[in-house]
N, CA and C atoms as an extended XYZ file, in Angstrom:
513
Properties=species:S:1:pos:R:3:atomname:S:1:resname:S:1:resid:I:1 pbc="F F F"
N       115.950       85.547       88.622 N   UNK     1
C       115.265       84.712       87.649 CA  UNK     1
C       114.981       83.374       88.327 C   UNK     1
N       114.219       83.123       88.215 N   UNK     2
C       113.427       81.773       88.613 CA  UNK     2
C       112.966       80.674       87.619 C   UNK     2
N       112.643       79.490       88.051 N   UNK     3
C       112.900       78.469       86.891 CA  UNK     3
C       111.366       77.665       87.630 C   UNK     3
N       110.191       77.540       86.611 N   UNK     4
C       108.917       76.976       86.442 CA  UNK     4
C       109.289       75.282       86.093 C   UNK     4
N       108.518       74.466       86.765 N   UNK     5
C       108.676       73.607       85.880 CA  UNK     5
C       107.546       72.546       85.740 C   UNK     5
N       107.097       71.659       84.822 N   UNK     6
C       105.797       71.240       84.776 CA  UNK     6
C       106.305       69.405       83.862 C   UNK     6
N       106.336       68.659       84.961 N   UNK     7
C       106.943       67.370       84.827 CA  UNK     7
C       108.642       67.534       83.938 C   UNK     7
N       108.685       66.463       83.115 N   UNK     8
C       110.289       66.336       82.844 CA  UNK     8
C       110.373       67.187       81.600 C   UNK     8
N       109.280       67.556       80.953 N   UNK     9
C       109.722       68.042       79.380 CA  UNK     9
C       109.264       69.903       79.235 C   UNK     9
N       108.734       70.093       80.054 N   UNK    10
C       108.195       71.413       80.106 CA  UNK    10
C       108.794       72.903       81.033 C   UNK    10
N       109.930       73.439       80.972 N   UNK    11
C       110.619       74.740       81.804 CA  UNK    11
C       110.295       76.002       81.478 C   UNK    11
N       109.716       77.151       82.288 N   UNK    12
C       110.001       78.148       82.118 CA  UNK    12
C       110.621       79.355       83.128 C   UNK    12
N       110.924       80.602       82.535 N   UNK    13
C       111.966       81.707       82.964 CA  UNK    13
C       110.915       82.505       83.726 C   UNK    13
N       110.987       82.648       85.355 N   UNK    14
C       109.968       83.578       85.705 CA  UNK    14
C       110.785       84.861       85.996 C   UNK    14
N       110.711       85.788       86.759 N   UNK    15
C       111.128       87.181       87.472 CA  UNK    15
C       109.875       87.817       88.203 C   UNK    15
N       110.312       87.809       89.348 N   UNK    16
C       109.181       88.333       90.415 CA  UNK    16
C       109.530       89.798       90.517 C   UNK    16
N       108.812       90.878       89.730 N   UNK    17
C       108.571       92.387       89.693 CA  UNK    17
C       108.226       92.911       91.122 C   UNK    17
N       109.054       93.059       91.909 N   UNK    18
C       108.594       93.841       93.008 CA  UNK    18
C       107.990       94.870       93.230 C   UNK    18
N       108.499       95.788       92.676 N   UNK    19
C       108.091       97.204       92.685 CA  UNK    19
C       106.325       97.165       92.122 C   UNK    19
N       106.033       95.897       91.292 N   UNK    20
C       105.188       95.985       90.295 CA  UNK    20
C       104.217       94.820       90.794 C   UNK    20
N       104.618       94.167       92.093 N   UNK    21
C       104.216       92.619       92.671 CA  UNK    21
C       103.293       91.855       91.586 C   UNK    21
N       104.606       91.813       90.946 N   UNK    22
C       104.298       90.625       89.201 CA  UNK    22
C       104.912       89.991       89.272 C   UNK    22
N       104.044       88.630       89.029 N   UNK    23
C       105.126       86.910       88.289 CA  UNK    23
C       105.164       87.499       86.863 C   UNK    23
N       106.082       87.472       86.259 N   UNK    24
C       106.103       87.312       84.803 CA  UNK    24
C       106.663       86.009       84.754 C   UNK    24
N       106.235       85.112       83.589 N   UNK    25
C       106.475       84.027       82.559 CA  UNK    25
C       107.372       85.085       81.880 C   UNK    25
N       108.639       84.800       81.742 N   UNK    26
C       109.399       85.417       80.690 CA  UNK    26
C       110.021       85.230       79.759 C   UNK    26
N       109.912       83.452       79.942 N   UNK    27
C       110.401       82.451       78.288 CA  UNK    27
C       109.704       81.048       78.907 C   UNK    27
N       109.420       80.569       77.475 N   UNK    28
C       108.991       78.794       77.744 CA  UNK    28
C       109.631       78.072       76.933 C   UNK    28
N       110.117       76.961       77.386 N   UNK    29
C       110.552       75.707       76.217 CA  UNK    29
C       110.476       74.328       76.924 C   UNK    29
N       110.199       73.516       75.632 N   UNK    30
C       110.132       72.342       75.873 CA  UNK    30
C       111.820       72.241       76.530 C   UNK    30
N       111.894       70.889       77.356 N   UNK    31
C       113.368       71.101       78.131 CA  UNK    31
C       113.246       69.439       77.834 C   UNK    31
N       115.292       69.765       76.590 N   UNK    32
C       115.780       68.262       77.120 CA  UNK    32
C       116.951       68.490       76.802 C   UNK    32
N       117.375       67.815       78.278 N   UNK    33
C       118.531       68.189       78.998 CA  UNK    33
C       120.141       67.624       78.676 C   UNK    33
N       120.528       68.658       78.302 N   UNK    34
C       121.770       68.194       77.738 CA  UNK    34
C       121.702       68.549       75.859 C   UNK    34
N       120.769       68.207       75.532 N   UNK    35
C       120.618       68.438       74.226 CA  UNK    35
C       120.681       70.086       73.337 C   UNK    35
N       120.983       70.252       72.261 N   UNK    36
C       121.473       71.483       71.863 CA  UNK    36
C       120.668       73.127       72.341 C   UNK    36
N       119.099       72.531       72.311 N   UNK    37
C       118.195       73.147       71.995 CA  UNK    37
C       117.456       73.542       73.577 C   UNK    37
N       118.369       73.110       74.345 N   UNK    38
C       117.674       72.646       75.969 CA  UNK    38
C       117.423       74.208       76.519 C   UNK    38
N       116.260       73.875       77.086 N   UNK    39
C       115.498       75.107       77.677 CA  UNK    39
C       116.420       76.180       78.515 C   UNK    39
N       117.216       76.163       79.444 N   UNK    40
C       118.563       76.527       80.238 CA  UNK    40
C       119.142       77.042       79.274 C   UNK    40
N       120.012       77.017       78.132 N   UNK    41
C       120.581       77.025       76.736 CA  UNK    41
C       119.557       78.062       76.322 C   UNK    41
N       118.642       78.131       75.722 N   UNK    42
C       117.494       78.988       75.830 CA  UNK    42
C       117.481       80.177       76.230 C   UNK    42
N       117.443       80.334       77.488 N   UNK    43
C       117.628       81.456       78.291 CA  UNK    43
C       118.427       81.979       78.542 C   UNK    43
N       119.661       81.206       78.876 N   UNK    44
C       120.813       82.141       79.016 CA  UNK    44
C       120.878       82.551       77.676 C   UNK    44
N       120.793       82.550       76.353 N   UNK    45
C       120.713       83.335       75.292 CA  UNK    45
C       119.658       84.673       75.412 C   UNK    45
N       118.666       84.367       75.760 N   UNK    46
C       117.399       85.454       75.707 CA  UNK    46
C       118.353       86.604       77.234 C   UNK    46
N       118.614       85.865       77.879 N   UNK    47
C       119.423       86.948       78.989 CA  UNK    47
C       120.833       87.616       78.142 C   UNK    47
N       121.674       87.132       77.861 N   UNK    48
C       122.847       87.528       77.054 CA  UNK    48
C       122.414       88.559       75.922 C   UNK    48
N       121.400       88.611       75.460 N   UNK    49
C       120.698       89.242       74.576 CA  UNK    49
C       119.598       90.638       75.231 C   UNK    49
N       119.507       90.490       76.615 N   UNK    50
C       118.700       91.319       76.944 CA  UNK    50
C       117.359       91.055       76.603 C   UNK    50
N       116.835       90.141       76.002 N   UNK    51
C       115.510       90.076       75.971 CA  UNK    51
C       114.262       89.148       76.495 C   UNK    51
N       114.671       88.913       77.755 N   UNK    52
C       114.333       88.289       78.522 CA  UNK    52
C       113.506       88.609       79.553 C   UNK    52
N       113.408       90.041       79.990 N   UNK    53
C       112.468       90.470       80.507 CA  UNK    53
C       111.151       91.325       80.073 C   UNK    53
N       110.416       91.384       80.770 N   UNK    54
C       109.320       92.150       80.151 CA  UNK    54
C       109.595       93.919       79.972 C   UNK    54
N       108.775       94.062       78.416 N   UNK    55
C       109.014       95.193       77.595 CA  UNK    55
C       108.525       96.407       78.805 C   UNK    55
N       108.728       97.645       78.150 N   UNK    56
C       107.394       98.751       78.593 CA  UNK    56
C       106.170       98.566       77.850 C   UNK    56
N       105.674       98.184       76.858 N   UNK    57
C       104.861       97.122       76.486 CA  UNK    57
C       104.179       96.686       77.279 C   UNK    57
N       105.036       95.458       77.749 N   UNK    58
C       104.517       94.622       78.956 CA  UNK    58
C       103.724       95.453       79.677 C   UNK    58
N       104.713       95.917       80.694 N   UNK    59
C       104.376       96.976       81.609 CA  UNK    59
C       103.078       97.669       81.791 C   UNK    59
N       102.985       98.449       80.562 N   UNK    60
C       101.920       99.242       79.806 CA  UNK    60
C       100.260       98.508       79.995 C   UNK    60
N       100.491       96.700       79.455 N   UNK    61
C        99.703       96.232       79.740 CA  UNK    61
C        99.032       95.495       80.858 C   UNK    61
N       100.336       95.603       81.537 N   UNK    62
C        99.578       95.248       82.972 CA  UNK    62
C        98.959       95.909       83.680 C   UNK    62
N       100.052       96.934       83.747 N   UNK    63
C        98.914       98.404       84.512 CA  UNK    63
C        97.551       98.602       83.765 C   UNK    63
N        97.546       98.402       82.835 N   UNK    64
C        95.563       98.280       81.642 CA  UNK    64
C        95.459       97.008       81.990 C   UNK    64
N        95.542       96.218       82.558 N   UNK    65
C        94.836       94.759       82.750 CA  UNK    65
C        94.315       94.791       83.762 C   UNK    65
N        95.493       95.222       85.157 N   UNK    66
C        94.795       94.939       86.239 CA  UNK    66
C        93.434       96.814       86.327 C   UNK    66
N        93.890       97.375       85.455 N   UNK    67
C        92.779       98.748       85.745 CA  UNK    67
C        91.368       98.096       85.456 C   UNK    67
N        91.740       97.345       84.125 N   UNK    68
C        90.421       96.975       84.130 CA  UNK    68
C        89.612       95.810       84.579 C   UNK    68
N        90.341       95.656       85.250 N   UNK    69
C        89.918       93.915       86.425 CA  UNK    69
C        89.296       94.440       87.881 C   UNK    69
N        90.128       95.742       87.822 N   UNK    70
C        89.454       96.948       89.028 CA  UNK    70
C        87.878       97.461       88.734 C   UNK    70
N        88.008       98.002       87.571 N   UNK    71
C        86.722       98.252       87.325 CA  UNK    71
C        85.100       97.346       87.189 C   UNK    71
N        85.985       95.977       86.843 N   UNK    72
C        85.098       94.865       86.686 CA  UNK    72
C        84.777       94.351       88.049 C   UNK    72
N        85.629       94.322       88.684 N   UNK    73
C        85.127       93.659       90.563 CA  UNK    73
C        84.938       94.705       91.221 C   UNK    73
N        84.899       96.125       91.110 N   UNK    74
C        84.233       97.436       92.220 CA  UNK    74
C        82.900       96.884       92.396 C   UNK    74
N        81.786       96.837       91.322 N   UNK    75
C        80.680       96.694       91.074 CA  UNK    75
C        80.633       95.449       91.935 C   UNK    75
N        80.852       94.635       91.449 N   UNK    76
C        80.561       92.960       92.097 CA  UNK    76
C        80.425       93.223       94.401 C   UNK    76
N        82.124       93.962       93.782 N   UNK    77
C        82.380       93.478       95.622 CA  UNK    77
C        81.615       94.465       96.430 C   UNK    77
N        81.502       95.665       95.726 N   UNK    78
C        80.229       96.786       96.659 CA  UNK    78
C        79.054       96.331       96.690 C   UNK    78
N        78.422       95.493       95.516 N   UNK    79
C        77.014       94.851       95.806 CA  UNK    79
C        77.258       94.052       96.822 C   UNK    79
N        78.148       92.969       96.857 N   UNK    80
C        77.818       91.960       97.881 CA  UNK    80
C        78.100       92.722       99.264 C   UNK    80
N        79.052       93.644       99.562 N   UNK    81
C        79.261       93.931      100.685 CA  UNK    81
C        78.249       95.300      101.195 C   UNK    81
N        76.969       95.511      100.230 N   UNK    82
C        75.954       96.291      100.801 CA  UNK    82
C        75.267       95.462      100.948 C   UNK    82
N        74.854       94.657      100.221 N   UNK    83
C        74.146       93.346      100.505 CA  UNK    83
C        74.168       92.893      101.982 C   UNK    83
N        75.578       92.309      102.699 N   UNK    84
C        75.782       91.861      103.442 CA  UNK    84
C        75.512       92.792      104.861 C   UNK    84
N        75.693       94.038      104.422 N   UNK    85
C        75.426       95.150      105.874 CA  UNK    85
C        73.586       95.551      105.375 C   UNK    85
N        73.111       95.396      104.501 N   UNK    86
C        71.675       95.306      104.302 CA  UNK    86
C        70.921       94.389      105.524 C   UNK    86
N        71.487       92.897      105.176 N   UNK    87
C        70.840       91.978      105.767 CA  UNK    87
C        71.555       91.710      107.537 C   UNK    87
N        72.162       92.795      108.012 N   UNK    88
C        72.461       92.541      109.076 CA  UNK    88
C        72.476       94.194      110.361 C   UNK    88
N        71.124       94.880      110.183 N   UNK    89
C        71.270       96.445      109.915 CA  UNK    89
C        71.917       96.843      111.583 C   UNK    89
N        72.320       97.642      111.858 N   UNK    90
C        72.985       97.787      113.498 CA  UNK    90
C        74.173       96.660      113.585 C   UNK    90
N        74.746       96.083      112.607 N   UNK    91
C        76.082       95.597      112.627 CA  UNK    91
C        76.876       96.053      111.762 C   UNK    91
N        78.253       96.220      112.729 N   UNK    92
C        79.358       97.165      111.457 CA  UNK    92
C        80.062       95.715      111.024 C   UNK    92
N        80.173       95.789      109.775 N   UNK    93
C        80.955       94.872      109.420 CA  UNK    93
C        81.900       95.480      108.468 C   UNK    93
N        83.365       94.944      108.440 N   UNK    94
C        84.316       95.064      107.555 CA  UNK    94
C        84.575       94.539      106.590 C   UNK    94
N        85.425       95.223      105.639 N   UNK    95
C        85.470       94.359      103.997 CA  UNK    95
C        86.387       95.034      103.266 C   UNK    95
N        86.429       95.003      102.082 N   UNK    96
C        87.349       95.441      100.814 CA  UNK    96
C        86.647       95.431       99.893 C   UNK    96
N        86.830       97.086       99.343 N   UNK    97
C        86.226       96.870       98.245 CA  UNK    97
C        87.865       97.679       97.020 C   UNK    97
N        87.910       96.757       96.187 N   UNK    98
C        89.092       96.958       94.732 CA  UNK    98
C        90.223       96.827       95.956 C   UNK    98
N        90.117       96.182       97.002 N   UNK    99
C        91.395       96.175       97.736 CA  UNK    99
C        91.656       97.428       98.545 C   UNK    99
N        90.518       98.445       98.762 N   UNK   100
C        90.641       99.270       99.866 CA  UNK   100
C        89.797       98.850      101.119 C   UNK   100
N        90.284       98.738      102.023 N   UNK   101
C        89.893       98.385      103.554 CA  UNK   101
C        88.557       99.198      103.773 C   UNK   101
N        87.288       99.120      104.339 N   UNK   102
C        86.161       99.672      104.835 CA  UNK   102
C        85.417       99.155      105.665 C   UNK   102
N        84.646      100.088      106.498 N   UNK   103
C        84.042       99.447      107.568 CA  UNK   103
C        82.519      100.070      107.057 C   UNK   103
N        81.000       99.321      107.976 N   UNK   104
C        80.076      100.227      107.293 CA  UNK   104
C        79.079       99.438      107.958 C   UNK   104
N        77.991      100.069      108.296 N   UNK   105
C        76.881       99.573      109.187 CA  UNK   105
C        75.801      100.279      108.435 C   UNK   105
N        74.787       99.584      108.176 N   UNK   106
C        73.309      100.077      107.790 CA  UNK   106
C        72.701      100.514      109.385 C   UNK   106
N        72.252      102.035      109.660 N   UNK   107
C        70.950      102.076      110.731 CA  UNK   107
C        69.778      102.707      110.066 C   UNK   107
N        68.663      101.824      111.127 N   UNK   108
C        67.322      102.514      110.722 CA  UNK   108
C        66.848      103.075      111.667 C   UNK   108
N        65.957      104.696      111.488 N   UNK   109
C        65.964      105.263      112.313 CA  UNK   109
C        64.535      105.637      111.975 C   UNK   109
N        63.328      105.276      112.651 N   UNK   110
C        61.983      106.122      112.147 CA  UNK   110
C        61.767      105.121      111.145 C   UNK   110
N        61.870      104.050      110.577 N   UNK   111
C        61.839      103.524      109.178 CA  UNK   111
C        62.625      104.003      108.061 C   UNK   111
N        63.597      104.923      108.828 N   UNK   112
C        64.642      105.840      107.307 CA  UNK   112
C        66.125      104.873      107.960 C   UNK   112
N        66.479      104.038      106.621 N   UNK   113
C        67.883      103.669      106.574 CA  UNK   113
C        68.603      104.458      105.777 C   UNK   113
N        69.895      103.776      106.591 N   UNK   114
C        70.792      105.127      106.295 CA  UNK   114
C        72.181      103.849      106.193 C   UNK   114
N        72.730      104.282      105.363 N   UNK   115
C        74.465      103.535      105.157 CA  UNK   115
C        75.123      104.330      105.447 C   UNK   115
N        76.329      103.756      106.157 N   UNK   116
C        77.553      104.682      107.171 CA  UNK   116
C        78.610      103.731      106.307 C   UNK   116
N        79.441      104.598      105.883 N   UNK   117
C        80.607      103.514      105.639 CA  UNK   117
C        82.091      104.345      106.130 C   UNK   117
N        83.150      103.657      106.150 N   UNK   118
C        84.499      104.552      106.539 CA  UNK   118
C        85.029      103.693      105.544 C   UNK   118
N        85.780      104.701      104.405 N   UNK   119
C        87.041      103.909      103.757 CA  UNK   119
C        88.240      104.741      104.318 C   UNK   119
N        88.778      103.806      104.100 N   UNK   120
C        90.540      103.654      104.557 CA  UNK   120
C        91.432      104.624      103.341 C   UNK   120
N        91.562      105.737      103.317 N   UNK   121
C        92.677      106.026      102.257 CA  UNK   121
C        93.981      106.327      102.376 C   UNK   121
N        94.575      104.937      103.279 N   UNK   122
C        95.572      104.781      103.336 CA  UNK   122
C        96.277      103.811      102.087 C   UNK   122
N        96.978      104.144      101.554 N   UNK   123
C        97.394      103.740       99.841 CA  UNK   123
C        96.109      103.579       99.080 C   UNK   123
N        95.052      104.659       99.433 N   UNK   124
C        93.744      104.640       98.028 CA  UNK   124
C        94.197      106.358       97.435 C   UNK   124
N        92.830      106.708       96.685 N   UNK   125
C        93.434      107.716       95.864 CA  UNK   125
C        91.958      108.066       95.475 C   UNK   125
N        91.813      109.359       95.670 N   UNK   126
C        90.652      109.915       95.415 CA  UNK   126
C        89.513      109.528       94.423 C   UNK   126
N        90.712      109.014       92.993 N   UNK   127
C        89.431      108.463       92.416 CA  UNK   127
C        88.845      107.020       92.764 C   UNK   127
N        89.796      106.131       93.351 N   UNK   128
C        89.164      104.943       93.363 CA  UNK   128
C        88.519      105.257       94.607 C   UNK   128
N        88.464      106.009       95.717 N   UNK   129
C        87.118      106.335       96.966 CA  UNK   129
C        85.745      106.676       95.805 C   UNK   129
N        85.949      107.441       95.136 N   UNK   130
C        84.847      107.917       94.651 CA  UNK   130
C        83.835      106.873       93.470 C   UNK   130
N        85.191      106.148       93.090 N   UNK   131
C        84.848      104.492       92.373 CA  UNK   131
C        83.710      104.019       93.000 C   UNK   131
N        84.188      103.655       94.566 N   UNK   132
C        83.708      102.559       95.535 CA  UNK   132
C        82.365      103.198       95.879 C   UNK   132
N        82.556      104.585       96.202 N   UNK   133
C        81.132      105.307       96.821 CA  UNK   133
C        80.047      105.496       95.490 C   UNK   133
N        80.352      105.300       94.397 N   UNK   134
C        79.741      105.275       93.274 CA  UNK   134
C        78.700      104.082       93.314 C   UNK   134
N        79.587      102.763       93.352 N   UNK   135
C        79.345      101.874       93.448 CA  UNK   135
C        78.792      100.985       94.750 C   UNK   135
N        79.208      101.642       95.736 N   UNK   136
C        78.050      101.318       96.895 CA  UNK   136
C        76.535      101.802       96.583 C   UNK   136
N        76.361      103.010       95.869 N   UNK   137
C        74.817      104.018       96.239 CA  UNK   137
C        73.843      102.990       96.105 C   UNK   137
N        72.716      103.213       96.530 N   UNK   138
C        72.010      102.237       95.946 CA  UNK   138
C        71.370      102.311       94.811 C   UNK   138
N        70.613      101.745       94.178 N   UNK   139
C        69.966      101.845       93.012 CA  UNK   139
C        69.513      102.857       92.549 C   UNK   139
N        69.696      103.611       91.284 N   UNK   140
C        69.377      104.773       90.963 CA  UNK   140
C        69.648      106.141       91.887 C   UNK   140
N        70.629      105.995       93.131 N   UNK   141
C        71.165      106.832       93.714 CA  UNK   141
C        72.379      107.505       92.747 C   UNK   141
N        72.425      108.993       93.482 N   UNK   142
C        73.593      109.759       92.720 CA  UNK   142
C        74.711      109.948       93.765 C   UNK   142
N        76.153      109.877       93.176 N   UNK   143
C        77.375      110.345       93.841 CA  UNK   143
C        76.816      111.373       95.048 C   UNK   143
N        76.423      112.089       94.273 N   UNK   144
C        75.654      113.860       95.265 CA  UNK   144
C        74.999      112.851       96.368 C   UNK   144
N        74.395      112.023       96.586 N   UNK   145
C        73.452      111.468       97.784 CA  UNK   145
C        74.682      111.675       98.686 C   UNK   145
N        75.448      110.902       98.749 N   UNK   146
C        76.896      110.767       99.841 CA  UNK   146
C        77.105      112.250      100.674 C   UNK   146
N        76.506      112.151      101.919 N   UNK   147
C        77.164      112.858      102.880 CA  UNK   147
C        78.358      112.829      104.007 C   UNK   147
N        79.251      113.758      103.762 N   UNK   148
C        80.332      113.344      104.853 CA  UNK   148
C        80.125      113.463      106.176 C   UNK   148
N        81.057      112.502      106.708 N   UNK   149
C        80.091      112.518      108.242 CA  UNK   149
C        81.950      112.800      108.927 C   UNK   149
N        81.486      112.446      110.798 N   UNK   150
C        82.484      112.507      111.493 CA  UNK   150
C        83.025      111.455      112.370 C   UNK   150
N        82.293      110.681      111.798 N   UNK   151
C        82.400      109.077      112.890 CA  UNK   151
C        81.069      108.163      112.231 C   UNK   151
N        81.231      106.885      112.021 N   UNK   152
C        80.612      105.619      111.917 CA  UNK   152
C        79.278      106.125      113.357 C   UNK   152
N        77.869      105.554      112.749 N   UNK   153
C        77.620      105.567      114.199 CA  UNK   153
C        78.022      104.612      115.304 C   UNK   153
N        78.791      103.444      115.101 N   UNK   154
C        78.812      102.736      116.103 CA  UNK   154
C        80.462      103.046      116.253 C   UNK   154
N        80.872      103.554      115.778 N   UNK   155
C        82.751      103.972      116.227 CA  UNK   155
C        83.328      105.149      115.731 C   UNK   155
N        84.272      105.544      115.731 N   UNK   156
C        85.025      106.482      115.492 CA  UNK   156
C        85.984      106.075      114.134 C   UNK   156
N        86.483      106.670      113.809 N   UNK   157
C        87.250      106.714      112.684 CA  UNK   157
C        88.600      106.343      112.907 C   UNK   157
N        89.201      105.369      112.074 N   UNK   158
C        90.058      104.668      112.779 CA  UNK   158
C        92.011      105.686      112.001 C   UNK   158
N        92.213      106.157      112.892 N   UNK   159
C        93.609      107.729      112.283 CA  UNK   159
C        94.769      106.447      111.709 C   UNK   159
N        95.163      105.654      112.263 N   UNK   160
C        95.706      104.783      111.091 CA  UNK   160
C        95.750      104.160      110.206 C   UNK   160
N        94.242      104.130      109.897 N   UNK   161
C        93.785      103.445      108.699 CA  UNK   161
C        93.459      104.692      107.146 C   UNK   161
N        93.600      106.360      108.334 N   UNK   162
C        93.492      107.315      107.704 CA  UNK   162
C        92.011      107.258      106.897 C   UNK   162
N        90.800      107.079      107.816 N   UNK   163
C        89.685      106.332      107.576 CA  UNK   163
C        89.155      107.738      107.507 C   UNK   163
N        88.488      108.136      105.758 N   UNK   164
C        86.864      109.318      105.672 CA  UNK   164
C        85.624      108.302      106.015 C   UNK   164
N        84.301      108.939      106.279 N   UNK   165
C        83.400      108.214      106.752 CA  UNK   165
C        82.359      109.366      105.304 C   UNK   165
N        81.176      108.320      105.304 N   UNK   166
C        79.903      108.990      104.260 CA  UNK   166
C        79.092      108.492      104.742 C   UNK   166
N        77.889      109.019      104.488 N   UNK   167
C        76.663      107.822      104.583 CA  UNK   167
C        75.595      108.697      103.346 C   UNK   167
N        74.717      107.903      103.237 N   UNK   168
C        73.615      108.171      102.393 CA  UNK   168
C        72.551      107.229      103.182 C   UNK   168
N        71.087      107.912      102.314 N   UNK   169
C        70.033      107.244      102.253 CA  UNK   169
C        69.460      106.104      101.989 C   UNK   169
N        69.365      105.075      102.368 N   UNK   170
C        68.667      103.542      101.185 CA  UNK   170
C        67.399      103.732      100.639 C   UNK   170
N        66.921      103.228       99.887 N   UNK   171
C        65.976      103.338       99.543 CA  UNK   171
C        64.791      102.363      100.117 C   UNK   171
């Protein structure tokens, strides 16, 4: 348990969730010290009582908070990071997209571009690859466009990063 504090009148109860890499806020009180009601006094009651940490409740809602904070920045961070291999075509550049590692180079070949990307599914999970490749396609592209490949054209696939490679068409 850890102790917040915000000038002389303001304390609160944190606990750093490892397993769960969460700050929880887990009590607040005004704090004055020495007095009956004092924030310290406070807590060791809410601890003596067991209710001091966060519920399955809690829990429940974090795992639905951050899911849907995932779903809200896939979109964002795959635009900018096609964007960014758009405007730079024959350069691989690296990035994250929902916090999975990827590499990915636009080539044009004949006037036909083509997106190469490698994600990393090392701690990803089938659906969030298929999230990201959703959300890379380009405009009015379908999942089905995505072909699997065997190497980036400008590298190989990196075995510790446990890197699949795709590419599709641009438009």
């Amino acid at each position: 348990m850890g102790v917040l504090r915000y000038g002389d009148d303001h304390r609160g109860a944190t606990w750093l969730d490892r397993p769960n890499n969460a700050l929880w806020l887990c009590a607040y009180r005004l704090h004055r010290s020495g007095e009956p009601d004092d924030s310290f006094a406070y807590f060791d009651l809410l601890i003596n009582e067991g209710r001091i940490y966060p519920t399955e409740s809690d829990r429940v809602w974090l795992i639905r908070d951050r899911a849907e904070r995932l779903v809200e920045a896939i979109p964002q961070e795959a635009d900018r990071f096609r964007n960014q291999l758009e405007a730079a075509p024959g350069t691989e550049l690296v990035g994250s997209i929902g916090g999975v590692p990827l590499r990915g180079v636009v080539v044009e070949i004949l006037g036909i571009r083509e997106l190469h990307v490698a994600i990393s599914m090392r701690g990803a999970n089938v659906n969030l690859m298929l999230a990201i490749l959703a959300a890379l396609r380009p405009l009015g592209g379908e999942l089905g466009d995505w072909r699997p490949e065997l190497e980036l054209p400008t590298s190989g696939l990196d075995e510790r990063q446990v890197e699949i490679a795709y590419s599709c068409l641009l438009g």
